[in-house]
N, C-alpha and C positions, 0 to 999 in steps of 0.2 A: 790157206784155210779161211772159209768166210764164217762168221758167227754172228749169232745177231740178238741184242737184248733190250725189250720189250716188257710191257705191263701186263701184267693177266687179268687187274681191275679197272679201275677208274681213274688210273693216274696217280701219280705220289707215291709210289710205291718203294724209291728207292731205288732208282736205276742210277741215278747219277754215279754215286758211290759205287756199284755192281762195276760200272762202264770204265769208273775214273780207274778203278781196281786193274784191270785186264786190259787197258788201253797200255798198261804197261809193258804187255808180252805183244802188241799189236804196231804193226807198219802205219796202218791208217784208219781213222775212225769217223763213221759216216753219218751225218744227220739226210734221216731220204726223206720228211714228213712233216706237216706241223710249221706253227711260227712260234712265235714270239710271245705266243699264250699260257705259256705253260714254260716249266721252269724245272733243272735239276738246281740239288743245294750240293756241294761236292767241300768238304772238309779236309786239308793236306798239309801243310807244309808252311806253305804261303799264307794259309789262315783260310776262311769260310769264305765260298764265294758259290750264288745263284745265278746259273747257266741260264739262257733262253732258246738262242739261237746258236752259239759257238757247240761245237759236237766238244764231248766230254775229254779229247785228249788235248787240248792247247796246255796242260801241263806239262808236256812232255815235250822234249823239246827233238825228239827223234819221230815222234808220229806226225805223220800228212796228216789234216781235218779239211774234211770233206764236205760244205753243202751243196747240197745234191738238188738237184731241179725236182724234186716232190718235193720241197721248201718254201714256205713264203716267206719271204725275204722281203721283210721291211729295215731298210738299207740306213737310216736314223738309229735305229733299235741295234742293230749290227755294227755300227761304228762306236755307237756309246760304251756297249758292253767291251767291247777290246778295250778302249780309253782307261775306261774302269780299270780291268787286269793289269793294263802296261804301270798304268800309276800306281800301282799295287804292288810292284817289284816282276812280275811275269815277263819274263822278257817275249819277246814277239814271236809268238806260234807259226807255223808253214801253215796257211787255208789256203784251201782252193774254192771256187763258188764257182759252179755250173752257169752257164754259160745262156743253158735253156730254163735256168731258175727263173719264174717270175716275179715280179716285185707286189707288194703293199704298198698302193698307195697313199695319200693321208687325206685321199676321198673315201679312204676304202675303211678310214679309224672314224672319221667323222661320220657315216652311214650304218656301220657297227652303234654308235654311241646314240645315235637317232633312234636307232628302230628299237633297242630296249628301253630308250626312255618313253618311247609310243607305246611299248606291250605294258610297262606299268607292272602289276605285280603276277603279270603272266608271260613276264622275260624269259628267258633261256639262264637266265645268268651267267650271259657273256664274259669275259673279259675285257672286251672292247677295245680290244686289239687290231680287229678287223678283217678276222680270220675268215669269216661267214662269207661277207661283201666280196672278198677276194676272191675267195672258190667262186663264186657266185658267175664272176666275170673272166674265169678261166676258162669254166665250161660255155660262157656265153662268146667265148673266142672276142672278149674285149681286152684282154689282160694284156701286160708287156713287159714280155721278157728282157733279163739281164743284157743281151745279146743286143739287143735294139735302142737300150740307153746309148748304143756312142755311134747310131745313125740320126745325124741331126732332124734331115726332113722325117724321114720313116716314124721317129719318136714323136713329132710335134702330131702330125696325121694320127696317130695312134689316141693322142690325147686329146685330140679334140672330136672323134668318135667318141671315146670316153664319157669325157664332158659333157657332152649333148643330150648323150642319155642320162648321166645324171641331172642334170641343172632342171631334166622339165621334170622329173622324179623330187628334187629338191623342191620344186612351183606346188605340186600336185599333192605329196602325199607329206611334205615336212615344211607348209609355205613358214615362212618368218626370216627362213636362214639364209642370210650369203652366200650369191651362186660363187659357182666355181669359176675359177681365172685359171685359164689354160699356160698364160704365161707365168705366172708367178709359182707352179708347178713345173713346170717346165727349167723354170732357172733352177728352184728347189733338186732335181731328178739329177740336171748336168752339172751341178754342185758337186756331187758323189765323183764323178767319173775317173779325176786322177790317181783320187785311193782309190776304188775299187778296180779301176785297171788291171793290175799287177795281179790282181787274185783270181782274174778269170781265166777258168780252163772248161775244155773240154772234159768233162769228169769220168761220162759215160765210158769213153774211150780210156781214158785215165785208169777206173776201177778194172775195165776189162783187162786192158793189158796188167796190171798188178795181177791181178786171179792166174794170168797163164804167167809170171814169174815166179808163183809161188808166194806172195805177200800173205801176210796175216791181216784180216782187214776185219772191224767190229761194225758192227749197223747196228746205229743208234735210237732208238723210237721214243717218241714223245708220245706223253699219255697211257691209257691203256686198253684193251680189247673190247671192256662196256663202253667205252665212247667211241667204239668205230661206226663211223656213216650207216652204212648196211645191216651189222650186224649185232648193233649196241642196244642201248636203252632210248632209242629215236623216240621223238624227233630232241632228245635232249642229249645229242652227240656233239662230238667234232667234224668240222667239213670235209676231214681225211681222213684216211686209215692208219690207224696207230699199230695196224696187222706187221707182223714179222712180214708176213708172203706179200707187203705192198712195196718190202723194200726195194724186189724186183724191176717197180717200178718205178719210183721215185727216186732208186739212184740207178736204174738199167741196167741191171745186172741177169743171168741166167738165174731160173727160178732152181733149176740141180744144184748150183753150186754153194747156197747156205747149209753147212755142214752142221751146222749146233743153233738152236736159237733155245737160249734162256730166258726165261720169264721171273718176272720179280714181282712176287706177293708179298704184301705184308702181313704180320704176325696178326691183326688186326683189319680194322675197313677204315677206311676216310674218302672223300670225296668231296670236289668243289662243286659250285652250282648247283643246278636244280634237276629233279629227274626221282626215278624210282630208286630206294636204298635200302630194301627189306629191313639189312639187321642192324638199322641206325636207333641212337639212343641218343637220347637229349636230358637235358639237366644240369645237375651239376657229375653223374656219373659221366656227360659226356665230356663235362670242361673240365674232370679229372685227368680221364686219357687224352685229351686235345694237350694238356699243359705237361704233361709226361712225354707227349709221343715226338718223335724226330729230335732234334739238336735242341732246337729252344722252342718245341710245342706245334700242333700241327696248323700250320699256319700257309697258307700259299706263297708259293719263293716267288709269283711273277706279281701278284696282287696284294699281299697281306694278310686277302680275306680269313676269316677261321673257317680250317676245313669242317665241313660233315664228319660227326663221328660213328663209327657200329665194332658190331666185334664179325670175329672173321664168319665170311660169308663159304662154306664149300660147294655151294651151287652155283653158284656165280665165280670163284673161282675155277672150278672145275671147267666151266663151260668157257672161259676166258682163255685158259690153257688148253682145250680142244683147237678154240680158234688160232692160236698163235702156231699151233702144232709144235709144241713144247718138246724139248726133248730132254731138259732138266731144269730146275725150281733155285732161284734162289729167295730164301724168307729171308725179308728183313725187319730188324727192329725187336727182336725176340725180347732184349733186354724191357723194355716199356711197360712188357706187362707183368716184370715182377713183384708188383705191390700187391696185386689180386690173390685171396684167399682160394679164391672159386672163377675160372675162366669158362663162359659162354662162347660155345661152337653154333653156328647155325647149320646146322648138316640137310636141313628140309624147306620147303614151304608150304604151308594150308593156303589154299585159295578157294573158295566157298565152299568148306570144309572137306576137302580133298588135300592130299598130301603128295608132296613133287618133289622129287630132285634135278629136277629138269627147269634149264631158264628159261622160263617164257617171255612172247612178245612186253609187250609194256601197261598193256591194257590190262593182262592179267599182274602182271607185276604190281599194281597200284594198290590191286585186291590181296596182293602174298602179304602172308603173317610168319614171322618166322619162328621155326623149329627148334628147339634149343636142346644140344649135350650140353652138358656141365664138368668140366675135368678141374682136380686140384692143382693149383697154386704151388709154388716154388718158393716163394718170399724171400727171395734170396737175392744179392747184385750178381749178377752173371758178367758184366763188363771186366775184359780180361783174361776172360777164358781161351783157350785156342786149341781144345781136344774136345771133339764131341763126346768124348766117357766120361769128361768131367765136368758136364752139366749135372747140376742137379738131376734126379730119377723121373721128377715130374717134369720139367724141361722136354727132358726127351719122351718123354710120354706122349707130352702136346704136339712136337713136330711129327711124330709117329701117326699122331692119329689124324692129323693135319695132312701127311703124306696119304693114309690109308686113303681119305677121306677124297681127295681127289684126284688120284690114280696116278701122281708124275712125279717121279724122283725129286727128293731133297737134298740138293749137294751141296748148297752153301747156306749159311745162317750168318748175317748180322745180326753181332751183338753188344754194337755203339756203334757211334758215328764217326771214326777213327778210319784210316786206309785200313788198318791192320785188326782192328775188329772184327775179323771173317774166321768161322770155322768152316770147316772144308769135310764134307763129310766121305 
């Protein structure tokens, strides 16, 4: 059985925990997408710990972890975060890392960090991870894959096409800075090669044959549906698809055989960076919920940054869960908004005084004003609970009208940040 779980918004939604959850009943669990940008927080056993690039089951010392060549794989960032866990008491997870994964270079962090300090305060608000740069030169067929770090000449030729075209790009549009040294990259790249040896496989092959022995396999996504390339809030996306149906791709798989893909919404909105956010609030209404929301407040696991706050969007959800093609809902974080007397739904949008329930491109989105229901308040701690009859009245009122509202079954609720904080509906 393949399944696969994915954001319905903007990221942060609480997949880590969903993934860390069901990685338990899982053979292998697959990151197909995304880098090093973005971050699950997964709470267990072993104590709190912020995922980047390791896929959510290296807890388990029975599941394969999968990155998948729709990965950018900066191979620094990848070594650290294991370090991290093994000195943490994690004994050493099984990965495996595709073979036609490409890498992140650290031309590729340096040209990220350039070009939003050129845009000034009409950045993207990157990460600067160097996600952009990357994609950039995967489609421009500069990039170099995993597979070709342990061809001496093949790799050196690779980098010095590279190079070339950056260096007169560094002259031209960022003069001041230090061209690039093809050797000193080059030692940096086959640096890696002993440890990461051992981890490469063929995965493509790998995943397929699992699927025809019957393996139980999760596909893991980073981020969520509004920051997909195509189909997001552009140009203030991610350089990949955070789509369920890309996992096809990025880990090569048949598009039939994902049997479930779950989508994790939060009970609420957040969002990092910059871009359109209808039903965002600021203040101190929002640094109330920002310092409520998640484990220790809604904060970025890869950055710091303080998330964007709003309350829950249904048109944006709605239309995030069309994309994913949802086939059930897990909310999380339900517990966060038990202080509120009175909770705001954004069920619509007015854009130049017209009313929508339909997401629109970005242009019009800049002009949405949101639509507000208002449903009461629970005031109650809900953490603890494990029957959905025994929430509170209004509890259930709000997933109810939450479910109504955009049309896709509710079957899981977080209600802490605990493995075992799940009611199951």
């Amino acid at each position: 059985m393949v399944q696969a779980i994915v954001g319905g918004n903007w990221g942060d939604e609480g997949k880590g925990k969903i993934t860390d959850t069901l990685a338990e009943q899982s053979d292998i669990v697959v990151r197909f997408q995304g880098g090093a940008n973005a971050g699950h927080t997964i709470i267990n056993n072993y104590g709190k710990f912020a995922l980047h690039l390791l896929p959510s089951g290296v807890f388990r010392n029975t599941v394969v972890n999968v990155i998948a060549q729709g990965v950018a794989l900066n191979l620094k960032s990848l070594f650290h975060e294991l370090d991290t866990l093994l000195s943490r008491g994690i004994p050493m997870p099984n990965i495996l890392v595709s073979d036609r994964a490409q890498i992140v270079m650290p031309y590729h962090v340096l040209f990220d960090q350039l070009e939003e300090q050129r845009l000034g305060s009409k950045s993207f608000g990157s990460t600067k991870s160097g996600i952009a740069p990357f994609y950039a030169d995967k489609y421009l067929k500069i990039g170099i894959q995993v597979g070709e770090l342990f061809d001496d000449d093949l790799l050196r030729e690779r980098l010095e096409r590279a190079c070339a075209i950056k260096n007169e790009t560094l002259k031209s549009l960022y003069p001041g800075n230090a061209l690039l040294d093809v050797d000193s990259i080059y030692d940096e790249m086959t640096g890696y090669r002993n440890r990461l040896r051992p981890l490469v496989a063929d995965t493509a092959q790998f995943l397929n044959d699992a699927i025809h022995a019957g393996k139980n396999i999760l596909l893991e996504g980073q981020l969520g549906a509004l920051k997909d390339t195509d189909n997001g809030i552009y140009p203030f996306v991610t350089s990949s698809s955070p789509l369920a149906g890309f996992a096809c791709v990025g880990a090569g798989i048949p598009p039939t055989k994902i049997e479930t893909i779950i989508t994790v919404v939060k009970s609420y909105s957040s969002a990092v960076g910059a871009g359109a956010f209808v039903s965002e609030i600021f203040g101190d209404e929002a640094k109330e919920l920002r310092d409520r929301g998640g484990d220790n407040g809604e904060y970025g696991a890869t950055t710091g940054r303080p998330r964007r706050m709003g309350w829950f969007d249904a048109v944006a959800t709605r239309y995030g869960c069309m994309l994913q093609g949802t086939t059930q809902v897990a909310f999380s974080l339900l517990d966060v908004l038990s202080y509120l007397d009175t909770i705001p739904v954004c069920t619509a949008y007015s854009i130049d005084g017209e009313e929508t329930d339909h997401f629109p491109i970005t242009p019009l989105l800049n002009r949405a004003k949101p639509v507000y229901t208002y449903l009461d308040g629970w005031k109650c701690d809900i953490r603890g609970i494990r029957k959905y009859e025994d929430l509170p009245v209004n509890a259930r009122r709000y997933v109810e009208f939450i479910e109504n509202q955009i049309g896709y079954p509710i079957t899981m609720i977080s209600n802490g940040p605990k493995r075992e904080d799940l009611i199951y509906r």
